[in-house]
LUMNU-382604 format. One record per residue: z, x, y of N, C-alpha, C, CB in turn. Coordinates in pm, whole numbers. Each point is the difference from the previous one (the first is absolute). Glycine has a CB too. Layout:
<sites>
{site {Z; X; Y}; {Z; X; Y}; {Z; X; Y}; {Z; X; Y}}
...
</sites>
This chain:
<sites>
{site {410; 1; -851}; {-84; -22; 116}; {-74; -131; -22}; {-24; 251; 44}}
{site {61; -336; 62}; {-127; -104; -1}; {-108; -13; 61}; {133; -85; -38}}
{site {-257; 166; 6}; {-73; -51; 119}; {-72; -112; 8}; {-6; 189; 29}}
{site {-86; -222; 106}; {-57; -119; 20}; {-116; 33; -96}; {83; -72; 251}}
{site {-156; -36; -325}; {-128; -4; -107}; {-83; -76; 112}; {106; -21; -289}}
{site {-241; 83; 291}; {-73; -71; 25}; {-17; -54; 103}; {19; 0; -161}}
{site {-38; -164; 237}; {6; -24; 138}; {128; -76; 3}; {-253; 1; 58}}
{site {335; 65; -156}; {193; -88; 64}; {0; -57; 124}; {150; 176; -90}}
{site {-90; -237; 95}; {66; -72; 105}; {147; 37; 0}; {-167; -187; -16}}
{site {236; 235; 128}; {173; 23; 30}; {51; -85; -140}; {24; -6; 324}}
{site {-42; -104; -308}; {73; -154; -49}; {-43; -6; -169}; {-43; -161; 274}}
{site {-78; 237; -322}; {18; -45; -136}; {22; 118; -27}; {-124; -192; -53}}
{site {105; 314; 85}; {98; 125; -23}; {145; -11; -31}; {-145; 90; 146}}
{site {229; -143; -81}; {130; -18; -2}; {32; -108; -57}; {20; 113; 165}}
{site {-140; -205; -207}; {111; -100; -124}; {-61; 63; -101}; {53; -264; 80}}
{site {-175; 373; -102}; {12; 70; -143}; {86; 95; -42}; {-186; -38; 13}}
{site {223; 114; 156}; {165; 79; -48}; {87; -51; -5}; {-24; 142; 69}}
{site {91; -293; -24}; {111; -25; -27}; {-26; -114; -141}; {100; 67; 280}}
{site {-227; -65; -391}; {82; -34; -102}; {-21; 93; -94}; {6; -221; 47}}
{site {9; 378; 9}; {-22; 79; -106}; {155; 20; -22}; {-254; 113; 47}}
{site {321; -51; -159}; {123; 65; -9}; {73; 23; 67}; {-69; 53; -96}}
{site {181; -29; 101}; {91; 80; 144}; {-89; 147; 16}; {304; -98; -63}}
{site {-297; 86; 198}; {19; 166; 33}; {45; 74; 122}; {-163; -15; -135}}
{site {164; 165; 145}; {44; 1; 105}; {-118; 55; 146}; {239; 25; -179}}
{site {-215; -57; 291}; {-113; -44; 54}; {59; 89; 108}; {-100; -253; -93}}
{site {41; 369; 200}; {-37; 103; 111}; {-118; -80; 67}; {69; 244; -129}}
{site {-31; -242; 269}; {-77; -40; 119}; {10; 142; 94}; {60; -290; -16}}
{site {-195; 310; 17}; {22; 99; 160}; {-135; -68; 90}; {105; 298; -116}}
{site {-1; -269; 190}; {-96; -45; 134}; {-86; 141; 83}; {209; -223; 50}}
{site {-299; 227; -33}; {-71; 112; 57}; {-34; -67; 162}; {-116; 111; -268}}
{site {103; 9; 345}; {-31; 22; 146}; {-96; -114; 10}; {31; 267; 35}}
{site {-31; -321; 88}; {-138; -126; -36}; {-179; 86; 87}; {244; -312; 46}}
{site {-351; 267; -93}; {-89; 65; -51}; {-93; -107; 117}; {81; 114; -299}}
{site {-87; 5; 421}; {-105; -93; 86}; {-179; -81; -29}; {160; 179; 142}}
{site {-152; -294; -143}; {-115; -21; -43}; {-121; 5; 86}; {131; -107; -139}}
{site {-131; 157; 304}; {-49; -45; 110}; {-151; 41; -42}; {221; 19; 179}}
{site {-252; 107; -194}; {-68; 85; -37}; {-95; 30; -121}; {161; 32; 131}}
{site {-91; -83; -222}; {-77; -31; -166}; {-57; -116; -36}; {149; 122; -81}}
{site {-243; -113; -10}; {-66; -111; -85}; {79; -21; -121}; {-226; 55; 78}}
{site {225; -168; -124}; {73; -76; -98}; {-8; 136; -119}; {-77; -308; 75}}
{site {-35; 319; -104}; {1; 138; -94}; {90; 114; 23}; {-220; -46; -17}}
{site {190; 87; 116}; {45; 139; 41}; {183; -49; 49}; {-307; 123; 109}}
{site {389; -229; -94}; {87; 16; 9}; {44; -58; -148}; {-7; 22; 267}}
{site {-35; -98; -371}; {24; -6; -117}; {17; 173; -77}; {-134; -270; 29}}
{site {20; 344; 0}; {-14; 114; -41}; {136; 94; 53}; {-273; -53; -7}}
{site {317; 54; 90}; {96; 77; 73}; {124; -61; -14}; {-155; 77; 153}}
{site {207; -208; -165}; {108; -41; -20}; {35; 56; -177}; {-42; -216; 217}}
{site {-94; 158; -333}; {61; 31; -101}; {5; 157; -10}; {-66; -225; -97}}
{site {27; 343; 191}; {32; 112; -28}; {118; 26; 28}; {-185; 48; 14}}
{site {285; -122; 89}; {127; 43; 48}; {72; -52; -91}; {-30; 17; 225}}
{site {16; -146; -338}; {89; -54; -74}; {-21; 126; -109}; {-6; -290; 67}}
{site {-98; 371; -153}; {-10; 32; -49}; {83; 123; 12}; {-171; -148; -23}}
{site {191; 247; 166}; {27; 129; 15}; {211; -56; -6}; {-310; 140; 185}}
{site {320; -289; -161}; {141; -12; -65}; {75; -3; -121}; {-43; -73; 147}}
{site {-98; 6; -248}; {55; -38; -117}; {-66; 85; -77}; {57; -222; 40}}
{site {-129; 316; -27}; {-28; 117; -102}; {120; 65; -35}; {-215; 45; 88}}
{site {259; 39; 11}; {163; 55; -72}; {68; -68; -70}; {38; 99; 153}}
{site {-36; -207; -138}; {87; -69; -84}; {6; -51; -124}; {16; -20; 166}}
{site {-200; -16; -184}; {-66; -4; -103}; {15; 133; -121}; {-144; -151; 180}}
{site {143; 285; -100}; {-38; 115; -109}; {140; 26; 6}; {-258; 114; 29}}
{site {375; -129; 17}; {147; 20; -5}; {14; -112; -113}; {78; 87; 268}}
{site {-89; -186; -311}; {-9; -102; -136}; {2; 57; -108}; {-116; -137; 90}}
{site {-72; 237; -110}; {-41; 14; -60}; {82; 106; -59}; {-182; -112; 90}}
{site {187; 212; -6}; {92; 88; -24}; {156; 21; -44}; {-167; 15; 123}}
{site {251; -115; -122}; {125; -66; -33}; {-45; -85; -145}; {102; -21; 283}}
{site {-200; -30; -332}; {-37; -79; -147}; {15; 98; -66}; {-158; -170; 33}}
{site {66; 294; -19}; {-18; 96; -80}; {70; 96; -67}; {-124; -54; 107}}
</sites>
């Protein structure tokens, strides 16, 4: 997993993953997430809960396959 550190930017995110090692790399795209209605908080808050309710399974399915 790479995540963003800190106040990343798209652009120095991705030249710190592309001079790490090979690897292999999963994109999902999720439903898009109306902003009309929310404050910068509250849709920060709600977007990273929907990334989270994707990549948890997948995370403890890892963990569970090391062991």
């Amino acid at each position: 997993m790479a995540p963003f550190i800190g106040d990343d930017d798209m652009l120095s995110h991705l030249l710190r993953l592309l001079a790490s090692p090979a690897c292999e790399v999963e994109i999902r795209l999720l439903a898009p997430v109306s902003s009309d209605t929310r404050s910068r908080n509250e849709l920060s808050r709600h977007s990273q809960a929907l990334i989270a309710d994707v990549i948890q399974p997948d995370i403890a399915q890892q963990q569970a396959e090391a062991a």
